[in-house]
Residue, then its C-alpha position, 0 to 999 in steps of 0.5 A: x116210437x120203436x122201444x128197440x133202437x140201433x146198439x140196444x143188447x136184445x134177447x129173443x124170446x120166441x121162434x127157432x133162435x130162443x134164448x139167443x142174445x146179440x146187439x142190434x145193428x139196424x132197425x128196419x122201422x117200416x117193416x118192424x124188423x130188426x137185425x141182430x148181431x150173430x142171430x138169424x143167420x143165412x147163407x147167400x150166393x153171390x156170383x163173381x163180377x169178374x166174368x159174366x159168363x162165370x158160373x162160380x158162386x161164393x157162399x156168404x152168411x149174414x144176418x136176417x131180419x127179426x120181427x120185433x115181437x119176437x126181441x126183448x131187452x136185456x138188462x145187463x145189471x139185473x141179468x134178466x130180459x124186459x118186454x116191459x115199459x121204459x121210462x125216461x128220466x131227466x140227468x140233471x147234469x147234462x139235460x139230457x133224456x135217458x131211457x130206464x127200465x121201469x122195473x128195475x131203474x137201470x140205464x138202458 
Protein backbone atom coordinates (compact mmCIF):
# COMPACT_ATOMS: atom_id res chain seq x y z
CA UNK A 1 0.00 0.00 0.00
CA UNK A 2 1.18 3.47 -1.19
CA UNK A 3 1.82 5.99 1.79
CA UNK A 4 1.36 8.80 -1.08
CA UNK A 5 -1.94 9.10 -2.22
CA UNK A 6 -3.69 11.66 -5.10
CA UNK A 7 -4.29 15.25 -2.94
CA UNK A 8 -1.56 14.39 -0.49
CA UNK A 9 0.95 18.12 0.19
CA UNK A 10 4.49 16.51 -0.37
CA UNK A 11 8.04 17.99 0.11
CA UNK A 12 11.04 16.54 -2.11
CA UNK A 13 13.63 15.39 -0.18
CA UNK A 14 16.37 14.84 -2.49
CA UNK A 15 17.57 15.51 -6.42
CA UNK A 16 17.46 18.76 -8.29
CA UNK A 17 13.88 19.90 -6.93
CA UNK A 18 14.85 19.66 -3.08
CA UNK A 19 13.22 21.76 -0.71
CA UNK A 20 10.28 22.01 -3.30
CA UNK A 21 6.48 21.45 -2.22
CA UNK A 22 3.36 20.89 -4.22
CA UNK A 23 0.09 18.71 -3.97
CA UNK A 24 0.05 15.29 -5.68
CA UNK A 25 -2.10 15.16 -8.70
CA UNK A 26 -1.62 11.44 -9.56
CA UNK A 27 0.28 8.40 -8.31
CA UNK A 28 1.67 6.11 -11.17
CA UNK A 29 1.47 3.04 -8.76
CA UNK A 30 2.86 0.47 -11.23
CA UNK A 31 6.11 2.42 -11.81
CA UNK A 32 6.12 4.05 -7.94
CA UNK A 33 5.96 7.40 -9.47
CA UNK A 34 4.22 10.53 -8.52
CA UNK A 35 3.16 13.84 -10.10
CA UNK A 36 3.30 16.72 -8.41
CA UNK A 37 1.88 20.14 -8.72
CA UNK A 38 4.57 22.88 -10.09
CA UNK A 39 7.53 20.37 -9.59
CA UNK A 40 9.52 18.38 -11.99
CA UNK A 41 8.53 20.50 -14.72
CA UNK A 42 9.46 19.92 -19.03
CA UNK A 43 8.90 21.12 -21.84
CA UNK A 44 7.08 19.10 -24.68
CA UNK A 45 6.50 19.79 -28.57
CA UNK A 46 3.40 19.25 -30.04
CA UNK A 47 3.01 19.46 -33.77
CA UNK A 48 -0.38 21.19 -35.04
CA UNK A 49 -3.07 18.90 -36.13
CA UNK A 50 -4.21 21.11 -38.47
CA UNK A 51 -2.02 20.17 -41.47
CA UNK A 52 0.02 17.20 -41.86
CA UNK A 53 2.72 18.75 -43.60
CA UNK A 54 3.19 21.68 -41.03
CA UNK A 55 6.31 21.98 -39.42
CA UNK A 56 5.23 24.34 -36.41
CA UNK A 57 5.53 23.09 -32.87
CA UNK A 58 4.08 24.42 -29.72
CA UNK A 59 5.99 24.29 -26.76
CA UNK A 60 4.14 23.24 -23.76
CA UNK A 61 5.53 22.68 -20.09
CA UNK A 62 4.17 19.97 -17.81
CA UNK A 63 4.85 18.08 -15.08
CA UNK A 64 7.03 14.98 -14.72
CA UNK A 65 7.06 11.90 -12.66
CA UNK A 66 8.77 11.66 -9.33
CA UNK A 67 9.99 8.65 -7.96
CA UNK A 68 8.47 8.21 -4.84
CA UNK A 69 11.69 7.81 -2.37
CA UNK A 70 12.45 10.91 -3.47
CA UNK A 71 8.81 12.67 -1.54
CA UNK A 72 7.84 12.86 1.82
CA UNK A 73 4.77 14.12 3.60
CA UNK A 74 4.39 17.61 4.69
CA UNK A 75 2.45 18.00 7.82
CA UNK A 76 0.95 21.47 7.45
CA UNK A 77 0.15 21.72 11.48
CA UNK A 78 3.58 21.11 12.55
CA UNK A 79 5.24 22.83 9.60
CA UNK A 80 7.83 20.08 9.09
CA UNK A 81 8.05 17.03 6.35
CA UNK A 82 7.70 13.05 7.81
CA UNK A 83 9.23 10.25 5.83
CA UNK A 84 7.75 8.25 8.97
CA UNK A 85 5.06 5.73 9.90
CA UNK A 86 1.21 6.48 9.47
CA UNK A 87 -1.30 5.13 11.63
CA UNK A 88 -4.93 4.97 11.42
CA UNK A 89 -7.23 6.07 13.65
CA UNK A 90 -10.95 5.09 14.10
CA UNK A 91 -13.46 8.64 14.09
CA UNK A 92 -16.19 7.65 16.44
CA UNK A 93 -18.40 9.69 14.57
CA UNK A 94 -18.50 8.70 11.24
CA UNK A 95 -16.77 5.05 11.38
CA UNK A 96 -14.44 5.94 9.20
CA UNK A 97 -10.45 5.12 9.03
CA UNK A 98 -8.17 8.57 9.03
CA UNK A 99 -5.03 8.38 8.32
CA UNK A 100 -2.22 10.65 11.41
CA UNK A 101 0.96 11.07 11.35
CA UNK A 102 2.29 8.92 14.20
CA UNK A 103 4.94 11.47 15.38
CA UNK A 104 2.66 14.10 15.71
CA UNK A 105 -1.16 12.64 15.64
CA UNK A 106 -2.22 15.33 13.10
CA UNK A 107 -4.71 14.34 10.25
CA UNK A 108 -3.11 13.92 7.00
Amino acid sequence: MQRIRKGDKVVVITGKNKGGSGIVLKVLTKQNKAIVEGINKVTVHKKEQVNKRSKQTNPTTKEAPLPLNKLALFDQKAKQQTIGKIKYQIDPKTKQKTRVFKKTNNAI
